[in-house]
N, C-alpha and C positions, 0 to 999 in steps of 0.2 A: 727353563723354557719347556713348554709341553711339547708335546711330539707334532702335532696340530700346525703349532707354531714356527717350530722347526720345520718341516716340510715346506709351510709355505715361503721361510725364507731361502730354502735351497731353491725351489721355483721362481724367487725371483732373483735370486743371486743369477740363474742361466738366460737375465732381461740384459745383461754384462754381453756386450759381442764377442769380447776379450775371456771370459769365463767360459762363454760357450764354445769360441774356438779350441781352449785347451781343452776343454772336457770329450770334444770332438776328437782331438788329435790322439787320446789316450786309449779312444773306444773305439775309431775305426780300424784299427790293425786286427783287435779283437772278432771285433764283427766279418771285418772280410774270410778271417782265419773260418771262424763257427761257419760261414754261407758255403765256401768252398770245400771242407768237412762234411755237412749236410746233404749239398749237391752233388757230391761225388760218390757217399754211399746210398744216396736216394735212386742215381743212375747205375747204379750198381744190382742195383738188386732189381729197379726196375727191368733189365735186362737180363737178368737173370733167373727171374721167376717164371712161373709159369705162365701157356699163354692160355687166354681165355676161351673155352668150347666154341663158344656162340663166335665171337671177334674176333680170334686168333691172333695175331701181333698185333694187329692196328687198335689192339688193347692202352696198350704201352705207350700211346699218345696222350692217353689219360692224363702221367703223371705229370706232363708238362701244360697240356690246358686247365685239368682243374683248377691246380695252384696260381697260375695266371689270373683265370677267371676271380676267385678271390681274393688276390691281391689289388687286381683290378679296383675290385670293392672296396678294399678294407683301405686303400691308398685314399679315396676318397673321402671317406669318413676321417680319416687322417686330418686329411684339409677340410673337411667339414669343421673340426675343431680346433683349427686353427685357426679358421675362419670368423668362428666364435670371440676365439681370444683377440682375435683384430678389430669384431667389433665392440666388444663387452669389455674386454681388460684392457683393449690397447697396447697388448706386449708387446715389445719392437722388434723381438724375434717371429710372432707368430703371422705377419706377410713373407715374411722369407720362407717359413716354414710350408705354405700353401703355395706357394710361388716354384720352389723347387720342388714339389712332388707332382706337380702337373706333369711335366714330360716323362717323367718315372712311372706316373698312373695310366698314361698315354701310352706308352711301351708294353706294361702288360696286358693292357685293353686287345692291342693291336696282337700279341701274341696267341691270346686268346680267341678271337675271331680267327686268326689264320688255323691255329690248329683244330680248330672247332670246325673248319670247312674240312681240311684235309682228315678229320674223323668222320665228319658227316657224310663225306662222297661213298666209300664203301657201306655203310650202314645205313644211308637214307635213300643212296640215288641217286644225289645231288648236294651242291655243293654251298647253297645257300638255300636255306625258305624262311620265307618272311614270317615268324611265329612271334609269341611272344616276347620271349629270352633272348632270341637273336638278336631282333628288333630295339628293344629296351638296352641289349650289350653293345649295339653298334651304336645306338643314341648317347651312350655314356661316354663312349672315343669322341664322339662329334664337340661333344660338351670338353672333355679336353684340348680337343685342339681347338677349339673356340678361346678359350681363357688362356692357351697359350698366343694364340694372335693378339688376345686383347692386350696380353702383357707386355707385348712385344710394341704393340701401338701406341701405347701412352708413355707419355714424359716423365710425368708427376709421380712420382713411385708413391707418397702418402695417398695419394687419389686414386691409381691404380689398384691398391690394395684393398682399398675399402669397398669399392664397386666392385672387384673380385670376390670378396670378400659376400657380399650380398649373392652375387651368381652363382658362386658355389653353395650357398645356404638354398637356394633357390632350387637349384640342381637336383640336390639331396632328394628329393621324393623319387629319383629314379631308383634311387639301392632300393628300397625297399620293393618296388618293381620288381627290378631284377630279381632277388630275391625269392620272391612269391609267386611269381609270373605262371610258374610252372603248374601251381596249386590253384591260383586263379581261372588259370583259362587252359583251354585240350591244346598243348603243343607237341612237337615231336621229341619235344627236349625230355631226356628222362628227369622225375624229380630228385629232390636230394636222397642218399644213398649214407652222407657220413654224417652230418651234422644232426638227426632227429633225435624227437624226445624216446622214442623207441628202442636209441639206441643204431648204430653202424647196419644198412643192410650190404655191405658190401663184403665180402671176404677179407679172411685176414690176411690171408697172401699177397691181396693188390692192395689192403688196407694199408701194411706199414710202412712199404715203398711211398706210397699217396702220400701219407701223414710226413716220413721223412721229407720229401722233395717240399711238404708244403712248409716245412719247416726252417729248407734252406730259401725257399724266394724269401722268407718272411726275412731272416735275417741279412740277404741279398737287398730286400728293400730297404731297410733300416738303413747299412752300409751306404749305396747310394742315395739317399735321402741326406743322410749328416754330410756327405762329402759334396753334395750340393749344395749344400745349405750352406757349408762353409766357404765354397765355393760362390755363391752369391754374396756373401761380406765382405768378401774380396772384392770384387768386383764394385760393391757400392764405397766402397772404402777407396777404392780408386777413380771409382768418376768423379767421389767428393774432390779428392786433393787437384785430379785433375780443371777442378771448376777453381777451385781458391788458386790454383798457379794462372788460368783465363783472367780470374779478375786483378792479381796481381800483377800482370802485363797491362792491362787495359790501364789499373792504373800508373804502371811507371809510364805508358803514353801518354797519357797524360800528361803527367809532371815535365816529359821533355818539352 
């Protein structure tokens, strides 16, 4: 069997609820272990390093908004492609998959606006303006907690998904917004700093704290993302049995 081949049977071996619960069980202890690792020497040195000439401590909010901010993102591209797999492959994991990272992409959206204000007040003045970035960031929480009401609203979980499934594809045009926002139009937001083809303009003293802390939401997502998700199997896995013991009463009333 070629490797090709192989791969894609491992991809669908985790189409198994049963496969992916175990596969889940073996990696979340793992992953919690890496997040809390990560985030402890990320805060570590975040607080430890120097502070910044210009910012002085209110530097050091950095490490916790940026990595928000782009987890924010990169959560949704998540479900952007699971989105995909919901509508293109049909994988029976990939609506649980989109389904539990909403409120997880909703949590660092929200963290990210909050520390985005409480950085903003001392360096801009105020504690929100309507720019670009901000704008397009507070549109993406909206779009979260919309797909979480919707989820919560419908019955049909196969129909839920699908039309989720579209909203979120739909949605999508805001990353790249976000994103660009900065390069596209005069905001107060400064532009990117780590990510360029240039190369990092950011020092390397706030660089490796940044990079660590961003390192552990990354694994911190992962982690709650699987324990979600397996957390939702559960859950369907119980309203099913719970519907088949409903109809099995219905019909022993009957029969009496």
């Amino acid at each position: 069997m070629s490797d090709k081949s192989l791969a894609i049977t491992k991809f669908s071996d985790l189409a198994n609820p049963t496969r992916f619960l175990a596969l889940a069980s073996r990696l979340l202890p793992w992953l919690a272990v890496l997040s809390a690792l990560c985030l402890a020497a990320g805060l570590y040195m975040a607080f430890t390093t120097d502070s910044d000439y210009q910012q002085g401590n209110t530097v050091r909010i950095m490490y916790v908004h940026v990595p928000a901010a782009w987890l924010a993102m990169m959560c949704y591209t998540v479900m952007a492609v699971a989105a995909i797999g919901t509508l293109v492959w049909r994988h029976p994991l990939a609506d649980v998959a989109h389904k539990s990272a909403t409120p997880i992409g909703a949590a660092f959206t929200l963290i990210a606006l909050v520390t985005g204000s409480l950085w903003g007040k001392p360096m801009w003045g105020t504690w929100w303006v309507w720019d670009a970035r901000l704008t397009s960031v507070f549109i993406l929480f909206l779009m979260y907690l919309g797909l979480i009401a919707f989820n919560k609203a419908m019955d049909d979980p196969s129909k839920a998904a699908r039309v989720s499934a579209v909203l979120i594809l739909v949605g999508f045009v805001n990353i790249p917004i976000i994103k660009f926002s900065v390069e596209w139009w005069n905001t107060l937001h400064q532009p990117a700093s780590v990510l360029r083809l240039s190369g990092p303009a950011i020092a390397t003293e706030f660089l490796w704290p940044l990079l660590t802390m961003a390192i552990g939401f990354t694994f911190l997502f992962f982690t709650l993302h699987l324990a979600a998700m397996r957390n939702e199997i559960w859950r369907r896995r119980v309203a099913v049995q719970r519907r088949l013991a409903a109809r099995m009463a219905s019909r022993e009333k009957v029969r009496s």
